[in-house]
Each structure stands twice: as structure tokens, then as C-alpha cells.
SEGUSE-364716 format. One line per field, with one value per atom (N, C-alpha, C): residue number from 1; atom name; x, y, z. Coordinates in nm, 2 decimals, m for minus. Each point is the difference from the previous one (the first is absolute). Layout:
BEGIN
i	c(NUM/...)
at	c(CA/...)
X	c(X/...)
Y	c(Y/...)
Z	c(Z/...)
This chain:
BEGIN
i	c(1/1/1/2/2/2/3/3/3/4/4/4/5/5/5/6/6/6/7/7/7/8/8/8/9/9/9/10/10/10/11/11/11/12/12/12/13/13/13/14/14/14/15/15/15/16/16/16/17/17/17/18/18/18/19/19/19/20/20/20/21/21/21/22/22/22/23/23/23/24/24/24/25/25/25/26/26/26/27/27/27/28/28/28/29/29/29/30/30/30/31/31/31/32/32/32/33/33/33/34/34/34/35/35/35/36/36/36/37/37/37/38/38/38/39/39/39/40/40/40/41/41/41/42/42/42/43/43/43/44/44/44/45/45/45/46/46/46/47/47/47/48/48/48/49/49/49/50/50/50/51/51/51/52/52/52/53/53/53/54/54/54/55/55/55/56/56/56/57/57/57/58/58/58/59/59/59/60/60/60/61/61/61/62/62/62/63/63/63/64/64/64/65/65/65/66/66/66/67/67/67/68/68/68/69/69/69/70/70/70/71/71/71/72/72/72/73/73/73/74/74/74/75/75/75/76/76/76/77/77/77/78/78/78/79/79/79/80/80/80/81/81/81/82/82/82/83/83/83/84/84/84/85/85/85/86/86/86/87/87/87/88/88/88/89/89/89/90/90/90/91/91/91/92/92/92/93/93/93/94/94/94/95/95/95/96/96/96/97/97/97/98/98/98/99/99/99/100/100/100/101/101/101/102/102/102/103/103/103/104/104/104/105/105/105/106/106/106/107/107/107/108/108/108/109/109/109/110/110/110/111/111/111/112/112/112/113/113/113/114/114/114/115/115/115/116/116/116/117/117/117/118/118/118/119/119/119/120/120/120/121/121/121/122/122/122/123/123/123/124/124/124/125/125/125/126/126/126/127/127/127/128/128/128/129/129/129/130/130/130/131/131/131/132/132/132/133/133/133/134/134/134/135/135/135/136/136/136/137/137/137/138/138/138/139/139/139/140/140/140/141/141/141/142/142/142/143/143/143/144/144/144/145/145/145/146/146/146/147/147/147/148/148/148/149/149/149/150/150/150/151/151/151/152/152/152/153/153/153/154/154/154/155/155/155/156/156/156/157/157/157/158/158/158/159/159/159/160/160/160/161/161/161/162/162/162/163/163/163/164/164/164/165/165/165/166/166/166/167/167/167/168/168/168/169/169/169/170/170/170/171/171/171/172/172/172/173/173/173/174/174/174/175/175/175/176/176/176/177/177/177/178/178/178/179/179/179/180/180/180/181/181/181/182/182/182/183/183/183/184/184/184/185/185/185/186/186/186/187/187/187)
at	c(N/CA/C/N/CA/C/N/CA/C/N/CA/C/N/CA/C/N/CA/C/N/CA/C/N/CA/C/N/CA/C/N/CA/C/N/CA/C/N/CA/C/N/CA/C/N/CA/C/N/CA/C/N/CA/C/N/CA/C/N/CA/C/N/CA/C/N/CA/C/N/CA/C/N/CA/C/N/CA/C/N/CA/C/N/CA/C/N/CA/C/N/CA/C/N/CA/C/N/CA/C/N/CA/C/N/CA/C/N/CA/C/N/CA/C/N/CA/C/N/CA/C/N/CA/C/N/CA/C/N/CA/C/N/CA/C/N/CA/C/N/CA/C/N/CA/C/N/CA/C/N/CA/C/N/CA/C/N/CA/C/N/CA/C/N/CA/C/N/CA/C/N/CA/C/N/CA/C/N/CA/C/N/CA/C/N/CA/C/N/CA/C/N/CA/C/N/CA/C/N/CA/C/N/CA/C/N/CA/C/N/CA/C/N/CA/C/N/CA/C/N/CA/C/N/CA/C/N/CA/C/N/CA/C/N/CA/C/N/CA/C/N/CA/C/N/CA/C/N/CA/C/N/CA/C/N/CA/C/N/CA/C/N/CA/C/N/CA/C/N/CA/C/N/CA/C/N/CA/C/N/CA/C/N/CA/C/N/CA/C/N/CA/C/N/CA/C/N/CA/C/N/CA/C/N/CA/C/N/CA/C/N/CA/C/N/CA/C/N/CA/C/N/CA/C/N/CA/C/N/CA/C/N/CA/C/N/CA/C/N/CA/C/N/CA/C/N/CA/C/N/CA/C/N/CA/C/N/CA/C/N/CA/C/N/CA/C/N/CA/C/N/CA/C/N/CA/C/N/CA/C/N/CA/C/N/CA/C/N/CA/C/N/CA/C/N/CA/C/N/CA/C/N/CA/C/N/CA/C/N/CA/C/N/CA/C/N/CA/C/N/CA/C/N/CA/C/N/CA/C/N/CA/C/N/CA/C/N/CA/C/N/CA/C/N/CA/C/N/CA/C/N/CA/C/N/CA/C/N/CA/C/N/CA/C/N/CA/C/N/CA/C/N/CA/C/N/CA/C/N/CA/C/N/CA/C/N/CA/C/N/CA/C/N/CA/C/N/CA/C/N/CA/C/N/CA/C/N/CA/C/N/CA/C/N/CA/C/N/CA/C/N/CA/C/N/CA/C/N/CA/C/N/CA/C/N/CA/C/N/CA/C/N/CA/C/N/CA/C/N/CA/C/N/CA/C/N/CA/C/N/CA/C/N/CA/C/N/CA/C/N/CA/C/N/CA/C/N/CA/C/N/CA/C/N/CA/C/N/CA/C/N/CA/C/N/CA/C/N/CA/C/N/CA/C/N/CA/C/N/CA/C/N/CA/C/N/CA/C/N/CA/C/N/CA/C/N/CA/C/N/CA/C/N/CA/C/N/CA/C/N/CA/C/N/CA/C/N/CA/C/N/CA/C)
X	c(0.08/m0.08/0.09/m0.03/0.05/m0.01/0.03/m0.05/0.05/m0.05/0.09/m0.08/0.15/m0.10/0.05/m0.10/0.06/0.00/0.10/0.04/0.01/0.11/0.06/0.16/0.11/0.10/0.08/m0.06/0.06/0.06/m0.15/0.02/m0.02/m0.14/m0.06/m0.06/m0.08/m0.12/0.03/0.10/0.03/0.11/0.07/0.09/m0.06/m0.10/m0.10/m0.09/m0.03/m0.04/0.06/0.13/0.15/0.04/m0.04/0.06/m0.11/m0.12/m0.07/0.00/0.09/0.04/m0.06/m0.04/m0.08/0.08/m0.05/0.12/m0.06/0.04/m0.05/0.08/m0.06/0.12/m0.07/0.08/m0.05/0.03/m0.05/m0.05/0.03/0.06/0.00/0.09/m0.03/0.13/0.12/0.01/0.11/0.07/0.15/0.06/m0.07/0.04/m0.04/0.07/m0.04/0.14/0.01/m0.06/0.11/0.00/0.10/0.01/m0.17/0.02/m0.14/m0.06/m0.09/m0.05/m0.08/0.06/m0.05/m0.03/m0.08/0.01/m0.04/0.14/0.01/m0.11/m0.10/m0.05/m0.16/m0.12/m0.10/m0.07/m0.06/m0.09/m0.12/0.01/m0.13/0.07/0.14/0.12/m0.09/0.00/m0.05/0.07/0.11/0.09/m0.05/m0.02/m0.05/m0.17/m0.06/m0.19/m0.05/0.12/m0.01/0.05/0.04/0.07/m0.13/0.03/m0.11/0.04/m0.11/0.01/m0.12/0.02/m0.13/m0.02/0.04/m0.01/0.08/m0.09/0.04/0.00/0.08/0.01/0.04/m0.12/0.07/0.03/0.06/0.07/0.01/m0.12/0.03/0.03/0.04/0.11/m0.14/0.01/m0.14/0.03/0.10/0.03/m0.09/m0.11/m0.09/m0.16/0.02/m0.12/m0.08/0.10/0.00/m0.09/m0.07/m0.10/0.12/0.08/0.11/0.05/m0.03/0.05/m0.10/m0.14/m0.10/0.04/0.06/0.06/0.07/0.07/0.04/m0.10/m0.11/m0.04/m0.10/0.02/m0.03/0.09/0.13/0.10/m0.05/m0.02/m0.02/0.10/0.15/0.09/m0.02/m0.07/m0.06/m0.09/m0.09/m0.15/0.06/0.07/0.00/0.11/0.12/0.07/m0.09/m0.11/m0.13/m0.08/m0.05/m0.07/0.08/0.14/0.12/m0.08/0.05/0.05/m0.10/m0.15/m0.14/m0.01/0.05/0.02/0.09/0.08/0.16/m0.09/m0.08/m0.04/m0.12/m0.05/m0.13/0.07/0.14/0.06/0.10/0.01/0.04/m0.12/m0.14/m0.10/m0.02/0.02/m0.02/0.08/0.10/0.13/m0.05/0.03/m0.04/0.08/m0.06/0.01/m0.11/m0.02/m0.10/m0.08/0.13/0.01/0.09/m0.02/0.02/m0.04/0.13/m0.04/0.10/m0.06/0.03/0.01/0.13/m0.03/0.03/m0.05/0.02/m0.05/0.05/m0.04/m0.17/m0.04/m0.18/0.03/m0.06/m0.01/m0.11/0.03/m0.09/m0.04/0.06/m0.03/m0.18/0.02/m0.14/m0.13/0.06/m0.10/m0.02/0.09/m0.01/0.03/0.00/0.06/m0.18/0.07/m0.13/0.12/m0.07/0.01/0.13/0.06/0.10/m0.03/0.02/m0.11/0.06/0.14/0.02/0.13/0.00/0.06/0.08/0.14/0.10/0.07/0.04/0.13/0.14/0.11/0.10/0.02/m0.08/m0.02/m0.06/m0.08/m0.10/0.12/0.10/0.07/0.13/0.00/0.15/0.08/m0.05/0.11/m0.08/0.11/m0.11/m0.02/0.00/m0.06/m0.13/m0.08/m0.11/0.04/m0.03/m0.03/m0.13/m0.07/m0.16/0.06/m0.03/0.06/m0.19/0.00/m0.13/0.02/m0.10/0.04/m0.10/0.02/m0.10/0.06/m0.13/0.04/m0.12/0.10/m0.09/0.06/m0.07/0.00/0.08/0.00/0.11/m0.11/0.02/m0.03/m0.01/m0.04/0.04/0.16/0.05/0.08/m0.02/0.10/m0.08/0.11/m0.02/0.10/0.06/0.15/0.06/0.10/0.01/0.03/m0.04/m0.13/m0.08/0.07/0.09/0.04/m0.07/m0.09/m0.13/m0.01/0.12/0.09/0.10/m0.01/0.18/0.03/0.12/0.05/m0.01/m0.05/0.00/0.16/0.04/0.17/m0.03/m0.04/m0.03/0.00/m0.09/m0.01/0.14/0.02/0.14/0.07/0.03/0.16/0.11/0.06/0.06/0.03/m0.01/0.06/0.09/0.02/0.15/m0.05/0.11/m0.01/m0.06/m0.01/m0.06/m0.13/m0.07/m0.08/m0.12/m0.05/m0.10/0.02/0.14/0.01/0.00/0.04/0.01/m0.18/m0.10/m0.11/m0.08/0.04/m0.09/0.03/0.11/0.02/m0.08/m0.05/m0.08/0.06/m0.09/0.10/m0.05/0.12/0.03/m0.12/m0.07/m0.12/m0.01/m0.10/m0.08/0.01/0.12/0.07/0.00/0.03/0.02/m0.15/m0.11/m0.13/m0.01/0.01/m0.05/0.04/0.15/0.05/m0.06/m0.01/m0.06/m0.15/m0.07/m0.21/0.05/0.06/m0.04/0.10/0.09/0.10/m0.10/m0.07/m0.06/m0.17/0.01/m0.17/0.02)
Y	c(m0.12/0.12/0.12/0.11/0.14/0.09/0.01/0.08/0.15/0.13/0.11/0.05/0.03/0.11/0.14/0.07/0.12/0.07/0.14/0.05/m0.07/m0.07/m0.12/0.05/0.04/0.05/m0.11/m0.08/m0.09/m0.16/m0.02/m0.14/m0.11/0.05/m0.12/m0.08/0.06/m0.06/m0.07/0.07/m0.04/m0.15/0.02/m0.12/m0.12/0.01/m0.07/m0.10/0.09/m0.10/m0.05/0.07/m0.05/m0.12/m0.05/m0.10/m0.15/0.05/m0.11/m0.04/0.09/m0.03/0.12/0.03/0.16/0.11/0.03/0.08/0.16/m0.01/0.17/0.10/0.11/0.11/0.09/0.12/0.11/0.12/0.15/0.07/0.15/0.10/0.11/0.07/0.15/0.11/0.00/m0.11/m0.01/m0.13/m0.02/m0.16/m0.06/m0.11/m0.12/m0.01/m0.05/m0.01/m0.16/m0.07/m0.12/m0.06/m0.06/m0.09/m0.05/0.01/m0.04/0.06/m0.04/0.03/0.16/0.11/0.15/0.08/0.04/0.10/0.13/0.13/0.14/0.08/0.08/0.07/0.00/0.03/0.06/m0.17/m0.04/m0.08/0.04/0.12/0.03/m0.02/m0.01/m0.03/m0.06/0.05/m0.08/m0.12/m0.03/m0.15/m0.10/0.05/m0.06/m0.06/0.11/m0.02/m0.09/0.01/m0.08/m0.15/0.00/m0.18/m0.10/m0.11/m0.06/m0.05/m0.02/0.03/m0.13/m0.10/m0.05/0.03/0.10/0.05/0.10/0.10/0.17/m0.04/0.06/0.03/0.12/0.12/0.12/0.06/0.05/0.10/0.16/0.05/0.14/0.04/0.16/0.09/0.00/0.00/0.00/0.13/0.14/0.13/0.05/0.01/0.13/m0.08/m0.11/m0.10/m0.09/0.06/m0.06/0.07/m0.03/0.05/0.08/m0.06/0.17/0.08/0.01/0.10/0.14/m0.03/0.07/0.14/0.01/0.07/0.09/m0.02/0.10/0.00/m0.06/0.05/0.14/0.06/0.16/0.07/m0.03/0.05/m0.03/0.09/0.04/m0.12/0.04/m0.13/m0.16/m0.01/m0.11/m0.07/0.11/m0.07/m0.06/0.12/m0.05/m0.16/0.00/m0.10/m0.14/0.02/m0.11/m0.02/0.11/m0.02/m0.13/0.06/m0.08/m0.15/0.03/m0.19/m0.04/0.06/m0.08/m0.08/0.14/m0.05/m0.08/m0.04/m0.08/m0.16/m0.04/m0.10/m0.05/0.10/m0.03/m0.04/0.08/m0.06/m0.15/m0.07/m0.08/m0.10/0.04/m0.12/m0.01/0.06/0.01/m0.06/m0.04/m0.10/m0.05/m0.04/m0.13/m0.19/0.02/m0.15/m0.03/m0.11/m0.06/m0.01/m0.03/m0.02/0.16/0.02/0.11/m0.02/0.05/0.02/0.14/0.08/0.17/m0.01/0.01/0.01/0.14/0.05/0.11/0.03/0.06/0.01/0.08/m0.05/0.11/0.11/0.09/0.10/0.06/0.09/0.09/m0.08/m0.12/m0.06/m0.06/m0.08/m0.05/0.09/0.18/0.02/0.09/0.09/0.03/m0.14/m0.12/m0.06/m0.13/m0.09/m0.10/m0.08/m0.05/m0.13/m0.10/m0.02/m0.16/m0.10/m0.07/m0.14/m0.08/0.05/m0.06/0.06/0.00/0.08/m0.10/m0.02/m0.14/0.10/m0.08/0.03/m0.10/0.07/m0.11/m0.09/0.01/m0.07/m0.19/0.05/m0.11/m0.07/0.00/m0.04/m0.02/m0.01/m0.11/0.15/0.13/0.12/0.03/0.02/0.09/0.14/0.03/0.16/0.04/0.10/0.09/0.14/m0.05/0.10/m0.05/0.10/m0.04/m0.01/m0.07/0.04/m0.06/0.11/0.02/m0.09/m0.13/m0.06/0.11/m0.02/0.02/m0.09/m0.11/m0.10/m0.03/0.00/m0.04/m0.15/m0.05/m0.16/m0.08/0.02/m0.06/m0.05/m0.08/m0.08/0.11/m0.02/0.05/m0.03/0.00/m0.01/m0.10/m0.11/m0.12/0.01/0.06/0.02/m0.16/0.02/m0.17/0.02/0.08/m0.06/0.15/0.00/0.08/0.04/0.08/0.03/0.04/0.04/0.03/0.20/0.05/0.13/0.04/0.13/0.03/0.16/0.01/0.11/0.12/0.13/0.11/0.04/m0.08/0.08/0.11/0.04/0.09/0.15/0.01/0.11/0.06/m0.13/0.00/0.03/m0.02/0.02/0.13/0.03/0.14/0.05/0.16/0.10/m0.08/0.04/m0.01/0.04/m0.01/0.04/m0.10/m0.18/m0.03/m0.09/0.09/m0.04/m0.06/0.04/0.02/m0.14/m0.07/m0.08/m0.15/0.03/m0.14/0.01/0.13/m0.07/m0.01/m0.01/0.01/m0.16/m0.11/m0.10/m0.10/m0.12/m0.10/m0.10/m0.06/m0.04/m0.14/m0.09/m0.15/m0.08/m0.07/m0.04/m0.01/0.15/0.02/m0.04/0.06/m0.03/m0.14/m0.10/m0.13/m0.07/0.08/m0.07/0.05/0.12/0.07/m0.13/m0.03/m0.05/m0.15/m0.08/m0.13/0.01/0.09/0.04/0.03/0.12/0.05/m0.08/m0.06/m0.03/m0.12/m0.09/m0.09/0.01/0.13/0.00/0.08)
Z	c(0.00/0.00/0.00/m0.06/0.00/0.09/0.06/0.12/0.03/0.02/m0.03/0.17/0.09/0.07/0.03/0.00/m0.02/0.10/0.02/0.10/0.06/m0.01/0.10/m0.04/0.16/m0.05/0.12/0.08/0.06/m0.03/m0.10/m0.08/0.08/0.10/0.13/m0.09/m0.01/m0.11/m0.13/m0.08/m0.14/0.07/0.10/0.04/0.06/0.05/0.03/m0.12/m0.07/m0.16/m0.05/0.03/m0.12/0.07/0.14/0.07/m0.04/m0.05/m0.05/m0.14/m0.10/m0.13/m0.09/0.05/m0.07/m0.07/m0.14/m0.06/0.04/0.18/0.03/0.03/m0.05/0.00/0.10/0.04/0.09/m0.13/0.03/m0.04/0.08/0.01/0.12/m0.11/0.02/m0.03/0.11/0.13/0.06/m0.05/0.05/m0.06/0.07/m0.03/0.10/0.10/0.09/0.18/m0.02/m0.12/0.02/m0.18/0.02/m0.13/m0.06/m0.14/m0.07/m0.11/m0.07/m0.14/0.09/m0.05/0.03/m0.11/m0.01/m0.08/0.03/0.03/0.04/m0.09/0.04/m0.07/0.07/m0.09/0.00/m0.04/0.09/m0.02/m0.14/m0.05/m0.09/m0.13/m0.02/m0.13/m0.09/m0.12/m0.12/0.02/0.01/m0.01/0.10/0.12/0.08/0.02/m0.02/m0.05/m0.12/m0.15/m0.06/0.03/0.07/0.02/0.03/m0.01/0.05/0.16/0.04/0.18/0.08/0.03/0.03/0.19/0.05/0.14/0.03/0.07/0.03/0.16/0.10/0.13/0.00/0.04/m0.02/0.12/0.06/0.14/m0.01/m0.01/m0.08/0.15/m0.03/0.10/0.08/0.14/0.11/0.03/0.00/0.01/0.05/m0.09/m0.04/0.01/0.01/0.00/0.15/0.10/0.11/0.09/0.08/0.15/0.00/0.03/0.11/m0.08/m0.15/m0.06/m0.01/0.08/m0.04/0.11/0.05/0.11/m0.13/m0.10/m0.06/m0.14/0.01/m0.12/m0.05/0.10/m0.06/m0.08/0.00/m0.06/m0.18/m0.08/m0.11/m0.09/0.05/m0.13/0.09/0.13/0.03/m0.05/0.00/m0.08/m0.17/m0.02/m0.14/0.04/0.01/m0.01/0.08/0.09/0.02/m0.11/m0.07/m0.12/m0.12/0.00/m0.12/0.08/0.11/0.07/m0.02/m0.01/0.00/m0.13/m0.11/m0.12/m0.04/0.05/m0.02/0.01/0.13/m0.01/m0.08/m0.04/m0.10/m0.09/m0.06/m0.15/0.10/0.03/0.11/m0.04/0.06/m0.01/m0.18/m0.08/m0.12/m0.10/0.09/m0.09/m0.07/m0.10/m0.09/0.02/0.16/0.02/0.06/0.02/0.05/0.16/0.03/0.12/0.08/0.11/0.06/0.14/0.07/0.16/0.02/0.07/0.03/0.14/0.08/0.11/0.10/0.09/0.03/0.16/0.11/0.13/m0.01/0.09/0.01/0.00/m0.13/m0.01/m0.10/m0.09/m0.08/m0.10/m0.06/m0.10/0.07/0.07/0.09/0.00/0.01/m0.03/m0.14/m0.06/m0.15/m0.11/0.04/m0.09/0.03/0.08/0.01/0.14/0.04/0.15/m0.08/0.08/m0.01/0.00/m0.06/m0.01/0.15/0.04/0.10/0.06/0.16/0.10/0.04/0.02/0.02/0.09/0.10/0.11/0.00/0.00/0.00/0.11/0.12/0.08/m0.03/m0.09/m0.10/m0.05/m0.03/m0.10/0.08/0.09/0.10/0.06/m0.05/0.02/0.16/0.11/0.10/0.04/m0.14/m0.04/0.01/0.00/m0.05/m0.08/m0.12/m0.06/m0.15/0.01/m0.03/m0.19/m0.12/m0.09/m0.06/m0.11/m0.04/m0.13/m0.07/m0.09/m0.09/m0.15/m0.12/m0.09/m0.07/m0.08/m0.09/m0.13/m0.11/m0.04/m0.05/m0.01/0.06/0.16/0.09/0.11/0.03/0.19/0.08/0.14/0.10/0.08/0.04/0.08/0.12/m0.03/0.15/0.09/0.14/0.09/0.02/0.04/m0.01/0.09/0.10/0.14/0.07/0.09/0.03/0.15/0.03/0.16/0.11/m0.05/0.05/m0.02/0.09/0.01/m0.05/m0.01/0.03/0.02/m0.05/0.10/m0.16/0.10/m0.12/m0.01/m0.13/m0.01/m0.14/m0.04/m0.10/0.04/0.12/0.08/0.09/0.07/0.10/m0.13/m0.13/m0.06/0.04/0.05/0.01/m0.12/0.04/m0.14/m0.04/m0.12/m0.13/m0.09/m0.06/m0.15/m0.13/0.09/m0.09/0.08/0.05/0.11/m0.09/m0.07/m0.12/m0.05/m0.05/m0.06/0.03/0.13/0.14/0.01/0.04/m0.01/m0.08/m0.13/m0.13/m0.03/0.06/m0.08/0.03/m0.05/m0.02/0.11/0.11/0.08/m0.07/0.04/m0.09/m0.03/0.13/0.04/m0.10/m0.03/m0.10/m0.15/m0.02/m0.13/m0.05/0.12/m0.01/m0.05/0.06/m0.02/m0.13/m0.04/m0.12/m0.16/0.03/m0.08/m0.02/0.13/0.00/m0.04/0.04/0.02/m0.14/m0.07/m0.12/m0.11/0.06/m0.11/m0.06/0.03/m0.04/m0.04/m0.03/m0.06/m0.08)
């Protein structure tokens, strides 16, 4: 299977397919932080939209899309750069693949956009984390939690300042990735 996911600049997800035989690549205008089929640039690339693709995992920027960003969204170049991101995933659900899962923390999409077909925690999936990740899926399953912890601990919130603070909690924790690949890699 083909697998492309985009805005993926860690290569959780794409390495996770790739470990079940999947010819999947990742997708981000950052490199990749590890060895693997990447491609640097604009997920919207003519080169890239035309390929054939039989599975999208998309990771758009949660910036400007997030509950906690509504705190700055009076700011005029806010609204607008919220407007881009609303539109970024509309052209996102619009790919021309079949299948599609969009994932993104609770926020504005839920209510300018439409509901998640489904709300997953990495706790669900062997990690003992909380952090809420909002599914949207077109021709895909639900998500079947496969080692359920019951809890876990909010590390998202605790991360301390840096400089690449954003990036530690924007990444796909494994769990997840692992089910996505096994649930989605086979349907």
C-alpha cells in the first residue's frame, strides 16, 4: 500500500507503516528527524497530489486551530492565518485519495468544520499519556484501542518553554501510530 502522511516532520507514523512493508513516505516543509522516504515541501505540490496514494494521514499545523489559540484570535493577522489553517484542511479532506484520516487536537475545526468521527488518547494505545487527539476519517474504521491504561499523565501541558516546545508536543505518540498502521494498513 502507498501510504503518504503529511505534515509529518518526525517520521512516527510513516516509520510505523514502513515497519509493516508499506511503501510510506512523510510530507512537511521541515526535514525529517529521522532516516526515510520524505518529501521537503508543500503537501499541495502538483508532484506530490498527482501520484497515486491509496492512504492520506494528515497532521495539519494545530497553531491557529486549537481551543487555546482562541485567546489570540481577535488579532486581525490571527483570524486571518485561522481562516488559511481552516482552509488548508478542507484542501487536505479534498485530496484525491480515497481514504483519509485528519488528525488534529479539539478545537475550531469541530465547530467551523464538522465533529470527529472519533476522540483517541495515547493512553488507549500502551502510551501513559493524555492528550485528546481529534480523529476525521473518510473511508477508514474507527480506531480499536489495543492496550487500554485506563489513564495517564497530562505531559503536553507540563512540556517546559523551548524553542522547540511546539514540536515535542505536536508529535504522534507511538501507540497510536502502531495501531493506525496495523487497523489502517490492512483495510
Amino acid at each position: 500500500m502507498r501510504v503518504l502522511v503529511a505534515c509529518e516532520f518526525s517520521g512516527t507514523v510513516r516509520d510505523a507503516f514502513a515497519a509493516r512493508g508499506h511503501d510510506a513516505w512523510s510530507c512537511d516543509l521541515l526535514p525529517s528527524e529521522k532516516p526515510g522516504n520524505h518529501i521537503q515541501g508543500t503537501i499541495l505540490d502538483h508532484d506530490i497530489v498527482s501520484r497515486e496514494w491509496d492512504l492520506m494521514i494528515a497532521h495539519p499545523d494545530c497553531t491557529f486551530l486549537t481551543v487555546s489559540a482562541n485567546r489570540w484570535a481577535c488579532d486581525e493577522w490571527r483570524i486571518e492565518a485561522r481562516i488559511a489553517a481552516m482552509h488548508f484542511v478542507r484542501s487536505l479532506w479534498a485530496f484525491p485519495v480515497r481514504r483519509i484520516a485528519i488528525e488534529n487536537p479539539v478545537g475550531v475545526l469541530n465547530t467551523f468544520w464538522r465533529r470527529p468521527d472519533q476522540t483517541v488518547q495515547p493512553y488507549q494505545f500502551g502510551d501513559p499519556f493524555k492528550k485528546g487527539t481529534c480523529l476525521w476519517l473518510k473511508g477508514l474504521p474507527l480506531l480499536v484501542p489495543t492496550n487500554d491504561l485506563g489513564d495517564g499523565e497530562q505531559a503536553c501541558w507540563k512540556e517546559p518553554p523551548s524553542e522547540d516546545r511546539w514540536k515535542i508536543r505536536s508529535r504522534t505518540y507511538r501507540g497510536i501510530a502502531l495501531a493506525m498502521a496495523e487497523q489502517w494498513g490492512s483495510s
